[in-house]
C-alpha positions in Angstrom: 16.2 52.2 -26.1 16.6 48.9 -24.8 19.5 47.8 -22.1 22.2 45.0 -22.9 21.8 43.0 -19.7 24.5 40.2 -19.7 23.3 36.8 -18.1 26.5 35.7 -17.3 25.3 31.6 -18.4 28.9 29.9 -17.7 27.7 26.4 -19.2 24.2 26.0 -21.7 22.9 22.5 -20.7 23.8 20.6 -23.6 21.2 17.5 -23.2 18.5 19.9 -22.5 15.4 19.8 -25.2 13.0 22.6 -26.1 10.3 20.5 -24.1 12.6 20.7 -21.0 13.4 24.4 -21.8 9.7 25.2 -21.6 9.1 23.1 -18.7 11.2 25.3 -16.8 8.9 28.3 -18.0 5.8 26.9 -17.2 7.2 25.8 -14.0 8.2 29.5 -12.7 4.4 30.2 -13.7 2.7 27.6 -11.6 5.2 28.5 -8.5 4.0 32.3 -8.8 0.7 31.0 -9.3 0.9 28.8 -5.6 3.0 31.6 -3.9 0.2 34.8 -4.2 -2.7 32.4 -4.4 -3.9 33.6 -8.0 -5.7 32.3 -10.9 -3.7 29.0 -12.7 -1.3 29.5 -15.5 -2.5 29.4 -18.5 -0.9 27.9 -22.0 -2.2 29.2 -25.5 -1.5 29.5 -29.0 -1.6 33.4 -30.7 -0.4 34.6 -33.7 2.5 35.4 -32.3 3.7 32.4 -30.7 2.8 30.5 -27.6 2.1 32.0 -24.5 2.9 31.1 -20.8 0.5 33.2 -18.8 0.5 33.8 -15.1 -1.3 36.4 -12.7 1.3 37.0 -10.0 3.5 39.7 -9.7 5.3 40.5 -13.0 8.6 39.5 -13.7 11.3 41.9 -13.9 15.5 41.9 -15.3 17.0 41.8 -11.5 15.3 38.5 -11.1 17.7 37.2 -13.7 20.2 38.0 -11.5 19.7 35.8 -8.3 20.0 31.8 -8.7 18.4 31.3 -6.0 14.9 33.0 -4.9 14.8 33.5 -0.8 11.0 33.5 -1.1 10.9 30.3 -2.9 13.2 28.6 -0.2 11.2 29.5 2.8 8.5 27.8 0.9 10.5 24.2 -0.6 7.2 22.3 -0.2 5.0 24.8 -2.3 7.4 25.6 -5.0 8.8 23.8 -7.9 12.0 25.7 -9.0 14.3 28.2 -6.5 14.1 30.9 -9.9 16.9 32.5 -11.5 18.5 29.1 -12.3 16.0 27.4 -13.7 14.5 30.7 -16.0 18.1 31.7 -17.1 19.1 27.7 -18.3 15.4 27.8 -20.1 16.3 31.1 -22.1 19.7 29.7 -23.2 18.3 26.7 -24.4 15.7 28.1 -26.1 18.1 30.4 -27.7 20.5 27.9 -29.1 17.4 26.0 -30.5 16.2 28.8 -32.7 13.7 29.7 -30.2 12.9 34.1 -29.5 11.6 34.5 -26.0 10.0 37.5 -24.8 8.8 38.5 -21.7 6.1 41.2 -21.0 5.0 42.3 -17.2 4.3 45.5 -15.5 8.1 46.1 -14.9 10.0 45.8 -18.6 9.8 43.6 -21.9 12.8 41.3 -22.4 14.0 39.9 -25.2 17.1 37.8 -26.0 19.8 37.5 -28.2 23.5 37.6 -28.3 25.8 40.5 -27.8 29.5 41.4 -26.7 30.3 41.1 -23.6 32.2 44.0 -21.9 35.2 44.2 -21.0 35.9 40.6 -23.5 36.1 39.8 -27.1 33.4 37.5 -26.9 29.5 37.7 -27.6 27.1 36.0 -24.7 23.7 35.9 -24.2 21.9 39.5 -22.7 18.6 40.2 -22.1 17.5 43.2 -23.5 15.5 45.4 -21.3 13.0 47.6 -22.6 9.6 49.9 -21.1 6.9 47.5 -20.4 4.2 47.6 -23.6 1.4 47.7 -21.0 2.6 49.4 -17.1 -0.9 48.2 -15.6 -0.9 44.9 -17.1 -1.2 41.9 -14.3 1.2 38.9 -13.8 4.1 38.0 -16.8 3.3 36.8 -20.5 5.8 34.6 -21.5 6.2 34.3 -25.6 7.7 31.7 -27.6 8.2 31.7 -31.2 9.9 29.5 -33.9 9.7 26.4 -35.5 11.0 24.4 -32.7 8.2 25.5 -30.3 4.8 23.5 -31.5 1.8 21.2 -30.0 3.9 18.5 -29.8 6.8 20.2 -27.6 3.9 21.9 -25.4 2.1 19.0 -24.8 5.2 17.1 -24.0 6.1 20.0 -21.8 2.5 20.0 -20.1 2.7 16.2 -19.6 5.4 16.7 -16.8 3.9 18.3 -14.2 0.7 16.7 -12.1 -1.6 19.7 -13.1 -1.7 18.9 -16.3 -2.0 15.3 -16.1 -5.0 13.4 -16.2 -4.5 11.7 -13.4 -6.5 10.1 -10.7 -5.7 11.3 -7.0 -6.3 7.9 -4.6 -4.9 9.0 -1.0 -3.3 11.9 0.9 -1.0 11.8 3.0 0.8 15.0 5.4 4.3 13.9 3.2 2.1 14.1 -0.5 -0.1 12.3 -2.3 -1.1 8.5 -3.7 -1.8 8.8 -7.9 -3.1 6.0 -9.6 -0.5 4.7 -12.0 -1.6 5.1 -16.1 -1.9 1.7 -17.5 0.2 0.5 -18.9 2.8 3.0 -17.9 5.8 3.0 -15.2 4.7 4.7 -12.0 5.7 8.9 -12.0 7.3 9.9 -9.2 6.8 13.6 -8.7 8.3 16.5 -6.6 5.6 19.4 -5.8 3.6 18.5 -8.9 6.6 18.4 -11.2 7.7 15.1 -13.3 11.2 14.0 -11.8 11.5 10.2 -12.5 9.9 7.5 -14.0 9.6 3.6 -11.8 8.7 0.3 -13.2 8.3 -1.6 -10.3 5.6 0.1 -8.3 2.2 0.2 -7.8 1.2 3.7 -7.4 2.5 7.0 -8.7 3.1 9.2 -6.2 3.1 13.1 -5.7 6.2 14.4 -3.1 5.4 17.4 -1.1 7.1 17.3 2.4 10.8 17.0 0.7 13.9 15.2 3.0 17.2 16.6 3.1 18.5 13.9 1.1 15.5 14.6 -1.6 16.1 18.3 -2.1 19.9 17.8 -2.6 18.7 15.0 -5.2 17.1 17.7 -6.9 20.0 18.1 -9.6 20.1 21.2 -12.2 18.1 19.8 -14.8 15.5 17.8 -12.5 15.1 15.1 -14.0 16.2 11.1 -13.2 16.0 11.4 -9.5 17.4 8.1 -8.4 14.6 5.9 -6.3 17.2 5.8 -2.8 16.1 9.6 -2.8 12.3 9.0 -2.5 11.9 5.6 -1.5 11.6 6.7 2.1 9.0 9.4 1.5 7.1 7.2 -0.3 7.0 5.0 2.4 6.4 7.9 4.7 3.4 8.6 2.6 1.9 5.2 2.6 2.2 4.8 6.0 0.6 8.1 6.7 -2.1 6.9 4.4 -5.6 5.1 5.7 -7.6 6.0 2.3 -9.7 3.0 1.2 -8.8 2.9 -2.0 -4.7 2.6 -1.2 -5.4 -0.1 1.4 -7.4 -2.4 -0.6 -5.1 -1.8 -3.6 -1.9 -2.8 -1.0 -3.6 -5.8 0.4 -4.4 -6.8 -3.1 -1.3 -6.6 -4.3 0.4 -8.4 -1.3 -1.7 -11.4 -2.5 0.8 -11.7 -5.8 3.7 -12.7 -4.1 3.1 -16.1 -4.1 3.1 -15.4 -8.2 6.2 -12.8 -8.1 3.5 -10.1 -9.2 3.3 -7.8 -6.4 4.8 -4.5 -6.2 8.1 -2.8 -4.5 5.7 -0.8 -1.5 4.3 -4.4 -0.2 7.6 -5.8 -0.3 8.4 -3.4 2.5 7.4 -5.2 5.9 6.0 -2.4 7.9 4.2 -0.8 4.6 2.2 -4.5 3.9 1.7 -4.4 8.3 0.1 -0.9 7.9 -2.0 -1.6 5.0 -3.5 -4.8 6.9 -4.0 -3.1 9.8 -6.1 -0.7 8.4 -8.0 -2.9 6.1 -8.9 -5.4 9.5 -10.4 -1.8 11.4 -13.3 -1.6 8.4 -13.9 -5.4 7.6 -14.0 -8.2 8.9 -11.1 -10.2 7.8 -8.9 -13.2 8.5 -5.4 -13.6 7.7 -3.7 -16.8 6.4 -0.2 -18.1 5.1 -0.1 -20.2 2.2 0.3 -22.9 4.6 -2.3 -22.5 6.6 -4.6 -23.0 3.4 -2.8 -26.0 3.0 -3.1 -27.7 6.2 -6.8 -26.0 7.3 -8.7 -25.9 4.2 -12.5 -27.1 5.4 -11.6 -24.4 8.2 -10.5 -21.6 6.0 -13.7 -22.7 4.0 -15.6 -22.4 7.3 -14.3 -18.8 7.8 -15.3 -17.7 4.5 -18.5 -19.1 5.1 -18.8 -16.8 8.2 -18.4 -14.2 5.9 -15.1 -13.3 6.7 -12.6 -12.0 4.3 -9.3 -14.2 3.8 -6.6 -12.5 3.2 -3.2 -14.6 2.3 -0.1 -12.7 3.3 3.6 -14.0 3.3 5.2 -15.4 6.4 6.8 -12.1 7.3 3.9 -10.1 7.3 1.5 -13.0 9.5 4.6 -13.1 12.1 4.5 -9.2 12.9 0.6 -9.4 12.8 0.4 -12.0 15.3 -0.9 -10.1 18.4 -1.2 -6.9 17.0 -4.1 -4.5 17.1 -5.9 -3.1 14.1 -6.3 1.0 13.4 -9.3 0.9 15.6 -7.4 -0.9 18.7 -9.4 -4.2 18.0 -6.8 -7.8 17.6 -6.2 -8.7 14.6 -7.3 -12.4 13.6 -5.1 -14.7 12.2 -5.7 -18.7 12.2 -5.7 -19.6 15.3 -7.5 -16.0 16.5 -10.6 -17.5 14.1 -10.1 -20.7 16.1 -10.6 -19.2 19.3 -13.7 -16.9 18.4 -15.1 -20.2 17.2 -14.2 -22.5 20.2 -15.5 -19.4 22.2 -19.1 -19.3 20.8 -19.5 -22.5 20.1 -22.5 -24.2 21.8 -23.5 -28.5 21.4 -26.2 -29.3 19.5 -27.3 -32.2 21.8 -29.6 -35.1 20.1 -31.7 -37.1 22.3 -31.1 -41.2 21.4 -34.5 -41.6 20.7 -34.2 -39.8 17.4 -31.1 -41.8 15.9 -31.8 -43.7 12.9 -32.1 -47.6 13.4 -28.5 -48.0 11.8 -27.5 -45.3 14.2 -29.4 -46.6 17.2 -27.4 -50.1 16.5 -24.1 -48.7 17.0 -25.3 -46.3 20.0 -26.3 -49.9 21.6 -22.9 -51.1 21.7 -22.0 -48.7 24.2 -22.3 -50.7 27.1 -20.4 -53.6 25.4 -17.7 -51.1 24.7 -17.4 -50.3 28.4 -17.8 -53.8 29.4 -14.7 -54.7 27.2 -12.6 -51.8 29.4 -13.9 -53.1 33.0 -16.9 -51.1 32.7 -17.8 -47.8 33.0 -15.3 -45.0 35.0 -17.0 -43.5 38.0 -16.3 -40.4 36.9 -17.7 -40.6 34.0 -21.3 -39.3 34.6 -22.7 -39.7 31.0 -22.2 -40.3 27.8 -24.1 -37.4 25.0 -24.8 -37.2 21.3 -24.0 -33.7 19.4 -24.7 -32.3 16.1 -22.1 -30.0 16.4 -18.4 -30.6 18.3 -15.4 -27.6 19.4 -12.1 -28.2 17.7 -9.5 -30.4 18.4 -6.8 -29.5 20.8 -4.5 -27.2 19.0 -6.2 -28.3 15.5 -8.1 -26.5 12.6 -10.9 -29.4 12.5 -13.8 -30.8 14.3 -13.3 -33.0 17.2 -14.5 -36.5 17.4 -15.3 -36.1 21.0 -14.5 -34.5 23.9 -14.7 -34.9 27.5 -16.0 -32.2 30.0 -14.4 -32.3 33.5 -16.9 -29.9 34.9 -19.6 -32.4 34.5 -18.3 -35.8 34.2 -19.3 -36.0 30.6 -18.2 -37.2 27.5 -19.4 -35.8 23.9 -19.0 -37.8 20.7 -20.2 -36.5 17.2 -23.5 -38.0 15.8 -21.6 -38.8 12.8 -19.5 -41.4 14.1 -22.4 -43.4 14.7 -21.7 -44.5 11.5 -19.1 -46.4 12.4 -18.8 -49.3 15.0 -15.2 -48.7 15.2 -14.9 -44.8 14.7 -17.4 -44.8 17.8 -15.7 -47.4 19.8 -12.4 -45.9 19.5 -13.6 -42.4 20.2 -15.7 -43.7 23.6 -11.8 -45.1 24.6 -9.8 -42.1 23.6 -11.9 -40.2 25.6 -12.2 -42.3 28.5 -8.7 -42.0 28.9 -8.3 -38.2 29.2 -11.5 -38.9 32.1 -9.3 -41.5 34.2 -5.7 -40.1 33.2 -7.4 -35.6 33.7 -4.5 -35.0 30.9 -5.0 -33.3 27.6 -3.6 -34.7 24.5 0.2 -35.6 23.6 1.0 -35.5 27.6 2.9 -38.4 28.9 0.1 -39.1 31.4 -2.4 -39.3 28.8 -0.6 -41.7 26.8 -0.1 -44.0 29.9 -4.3 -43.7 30.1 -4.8 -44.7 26.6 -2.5 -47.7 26.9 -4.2 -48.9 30.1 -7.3 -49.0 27.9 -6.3 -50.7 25.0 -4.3 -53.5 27.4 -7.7 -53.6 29.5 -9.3 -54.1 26.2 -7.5 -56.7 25.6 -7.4 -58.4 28.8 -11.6 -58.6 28.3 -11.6 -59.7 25.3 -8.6 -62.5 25.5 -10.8 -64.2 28.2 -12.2 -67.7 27.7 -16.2 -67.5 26.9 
């Protein structure tokens, strides 16, 4: 004969559907699934009813008694539920829906209902405890039956936890994984493979299984609505555990939107858009720009893309904490003026001897000595005057020089190209002149005093009576 075993349920969780009822159920069958390392749950239709099969242990009455499991909180990043709880606010739930649970393991068959509770004039749920219909049978066979329990409410049911979701796995991290987000769907934040809230704003989905403080005491009775200030961190713990290609290039992608307002709540974190550029700069070669810098550099930017480098455009906050930082493999990163440098550092003249210029070019080139003549003639330390293809950047620009002058050799370099132009070429001979006599760079004091001794010497020639 069976036993009345009250349940002693103070309060039946009013907002509580069948779906979360069963949830609850299949939950305590994937945690005893995890914690003796058998074969997966499994969820079928009979003629009987639904059943929620597992191959752990067997569930017997006294673990109706504990609300809390001791082997299921030495383990909080394993399990789901702590048991007890969980299974006892499932039943009642069930019950007041219409629902007839029974239980079968090795131990005892249960089976609820209501029934007066001793010692009151009052009727509350008891289990009812009976011989097991099959003492060598293996793990616990949940069965539900009624109207209330159907394909719909299972699949709803299924659709919370991460086992049962046909979901693509992008990263791993040691604090859980990165889940590509459905389309067209909110992200799914979830705790240990279990549905707990829903997010709009970001770009992954994540799965939680290193849990803080914070998060388990988030963990409310019915699971559900977990507020984002309870898992923002770990999911920026995650990310930033995270080097998987997939992640990166999604995180650098997505840090392109902000210009637009498109990108996503991770990015938006400084040191989260830092790690993710880091690690894309260790496997590719990339450059990163500033909206500005695309502005004010464009033929360089086009130069670097050219190079086959990767442009990346990042907000100002991210391009300040990357400048002279190191990549995952220990390698600088390269922003603007890092490309600049590389550049200036392997750049070599492409010298052209005068006797191949172009008769139009060969007619300014011959005005070179009346150029001098017009300044007092040539410096002495001004050894010669050369013809490149190719010229280094400007001083603390993103463009090609129009000439430079080399101290080491007493020469001056001026771009083929201006011998185009009489006065381009003219100009350029006296602008570098004057960093040869004045040994100053550009926008020094000294070098300004230089370049106004020329133009007044300049003058001086050519105001002379003929």
């Amino acid at each position: 004969m069976a036993r009345a075993f009250d349940l002693n349920i103070q309060e039946v969780l009013e907002a509580w559907t069948v779906t979360e009822a069963i949830r609850e159920l299949i939950a305590n069958a994937i945690d005893e699934h995890r914690l003796t390392g058998t074969t997966e749950p499994e969820i079928v239709e009979e003629a009987d009813g639904w059943h929620i099969r597992d191959a752990g242990r067997g569930l017997a009455h006294d673990h109706l008694t504990a609300n809390e499991s001791a082997e299921k909180l030495a383990h909080p990043n394993l399990v789901i539920g702590k048991f007890g709880v969980g299974l006892k606010d499932a039943v009642a739930v069930l019950h007041r829906h219409g629902v007839a649970v029974t239980i079968h393991s090795r131990h005892n068959t249960l089976e609820f209902g209501s029934h007066p509770k001793a010692g009151f004039d009052i009727t509350t749920l008891h289990a009812f405890v009976d011989d097991p219909a099959d003492p060598t049978m293996t793990g616990t066979d949940v069965v539900l039956s009624g109207p209330a329990v159907n394909i719909a409410t299972i699949d709803a049911a299924r659709r919370l936890f991460l086992a049962y979701a046909d979901v693509e796995q992008l990263g791993t991290s040691s604090y859980g994984t990165v889940l590509a987000r459905p389309p067209g769907s909110d992200a799914t934040i979830y705790i240990n493979g279990l549905k707990v809230a829903d997010d709009p704003d970001l770009l992954f989905s994540y799965n939680i299984t290193s849990l803080t403080k914070p998060l388990r005491k988030a963990l409310n009775r019915e699971r559900s609505n977990v507020g984002r200030a309870a898992y923002s961190d770990r999911v920026k713990a995650i990310l930033l555990d995270c080097t998987d290609t997939a992640v990166v290039d999604a995180l650098v992608e997505d840090l392109q939107g902000y210009q637009s307002g498109t990108w996503h709540d991770e990015v938006q974190r400084v040191d989260v858009g830092l790690h993710a550029c880091q690690q894309l700069a260790a496997r590719t070669d990339t450059v990163f720009l500033t909206p500005l810098d695309i502005l004010t550099a464009p033929d360089f930017v086009d130069r670097a893309q050219g190079d086959g480098l990767e442009v990346v455009v990042v907000p100002d906050t991210i391009a300040t904490k990357l400048r002279g930082q190191t990549d995952a493999s220990g390698q600088p990163i390269r922003d603007l003026d890092g490309y600049r440098d590389e550049w200036n550092d392997s750049f070599a003249f492409e010298f052209v001897d005068p006797a191949e210029l172009t008769p139009a070019e060969q007619h300014v080139w011959d005005r070179l000595d009346d150029i001098m003549a017009f300044r007092g003639g040539q410096p002495e330390g001004v050894r010669q005057i050369r013809i490149s293809e190719t010229m280094r950047l400007a001083e603390g620009a993103y463009r090609e020089a129009c000439g430079v002058w080399d101290p080491t050799n007493g020469t001056i370099v001026i771009k083929r190209s201006l011998l185009a132009d009489v006065s381009r070429f003219a100009g350029t001979i006296l602008h570098e002149v004057a960093h040869a006599t004045s040994g100053a760079g550009d926008v020094t004091w000294q070098f300004e005093e230089a370049l106004t001794d020329e133009l007044g010497r300049v003058y001086e020639t050519a105001s002379r009576p003929r």
